[in-house]
N, C-alpha and C positions, 0 to 999 in steps of 0.2 A: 326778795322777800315776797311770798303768798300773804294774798288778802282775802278774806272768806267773807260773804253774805248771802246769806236763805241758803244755804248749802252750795253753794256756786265758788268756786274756787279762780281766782284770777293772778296770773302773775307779773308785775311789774316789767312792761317793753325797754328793754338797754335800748338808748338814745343813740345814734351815729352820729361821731364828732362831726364837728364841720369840715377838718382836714381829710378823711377819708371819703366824706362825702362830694367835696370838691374834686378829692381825685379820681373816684370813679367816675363824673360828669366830666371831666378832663379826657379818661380814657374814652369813652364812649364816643366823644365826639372828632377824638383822634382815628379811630378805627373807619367809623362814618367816613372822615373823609377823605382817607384811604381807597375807600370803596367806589368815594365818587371819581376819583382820579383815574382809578382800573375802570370806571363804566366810559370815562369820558373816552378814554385813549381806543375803546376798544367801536365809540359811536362814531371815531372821529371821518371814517371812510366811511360812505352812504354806500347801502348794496344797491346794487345792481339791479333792476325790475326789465323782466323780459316777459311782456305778455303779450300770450298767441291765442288768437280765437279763429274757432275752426268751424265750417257748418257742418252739422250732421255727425260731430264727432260724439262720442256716448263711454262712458266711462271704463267701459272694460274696453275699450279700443286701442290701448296703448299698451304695449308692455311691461311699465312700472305698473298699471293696474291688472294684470295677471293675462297679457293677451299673447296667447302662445302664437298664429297662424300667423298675423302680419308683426314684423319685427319694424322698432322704433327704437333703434340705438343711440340715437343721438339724444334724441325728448326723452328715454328712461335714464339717460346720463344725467341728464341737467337736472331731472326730478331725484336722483340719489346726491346728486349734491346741493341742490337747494330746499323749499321747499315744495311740499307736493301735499297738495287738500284731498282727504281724504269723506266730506258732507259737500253736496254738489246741489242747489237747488237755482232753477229758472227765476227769472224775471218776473214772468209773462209766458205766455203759451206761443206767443207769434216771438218772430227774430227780433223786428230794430224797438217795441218796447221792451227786450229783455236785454239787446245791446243798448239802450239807455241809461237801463238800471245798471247794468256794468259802467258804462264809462261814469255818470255821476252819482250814484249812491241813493240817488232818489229811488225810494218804494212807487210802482204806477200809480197808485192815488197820489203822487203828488208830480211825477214826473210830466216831461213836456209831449212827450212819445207816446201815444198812447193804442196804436194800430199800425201795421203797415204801413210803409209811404210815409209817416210823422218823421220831420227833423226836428234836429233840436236848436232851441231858438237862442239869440244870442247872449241871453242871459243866462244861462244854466252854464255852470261853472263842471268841467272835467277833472278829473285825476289827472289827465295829462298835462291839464294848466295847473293845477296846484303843484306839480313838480317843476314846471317849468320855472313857475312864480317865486319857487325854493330852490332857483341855481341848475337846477338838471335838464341835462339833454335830453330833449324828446324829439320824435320823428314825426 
């Protein structure tokens, strides 16, 4: 049934029982967690982290990055079957502040490294410790 005022026309919203509305929140949460089941089975092996730093090496120097003369069969292998970054930015202008920012994720304004010669001090926390701290083998 239409109800009309100042020329506006409005028509009465049908109400969704409660049984059909319990069972779509029934489905929805069966499907959910479904889904978590498929995420978990497929989280449940940790991948594999293999990382190589190289000096001097520069982005088209490999051949997953398009480099016809020197041939890198092995590293274009491992980049078609894992992953491979395609935005590449520095650190730092110098090596061990940009190898800093790589191993702990600090930005140099905040990092321990801040020149040449700089180690890093025993408080600064690595990627390689936060794996290790999480069960995984590191070298």
């Amino acid at each position: 049934m239409a109800k009309s005022g100042k020329g506006i026309e409005f028509k009465e919203a049908k109400i969704m029982n409660h049984k059909t509305f319990t069972l779509i929140i029934a489905w929805c949460v069966a499907i959910s967690s479904l889904a978590q089941v498929e995420i978990s089975a497929e989280s449940a092996r940790p991948p594999n982290i293999v990382f190589i730093l190289a000096d001097d090496l520069g982005y088209g120097d490999l051949g997953c990055y398009g480099q016809k003369k020197i041939k890198t069969p092995r590293l274009d292998q491992m980049a078609k079957e894992g992953v491979r970054f395609t935005s590449h930015y520095s650190g730092f202008t110098v090596c061990s502040p940009s190898r800093c920012a790589l191993m702990t994720g600090k930005h140099m304004g905040h990092a321990s490294v801040t020149g040449n010669g700089g180690r890093l001090k025993k408080e600064d926390v690595t990627v390689a410790m936060l794996l290790k701290d999480a069960g995984d083998k590191t070298c």
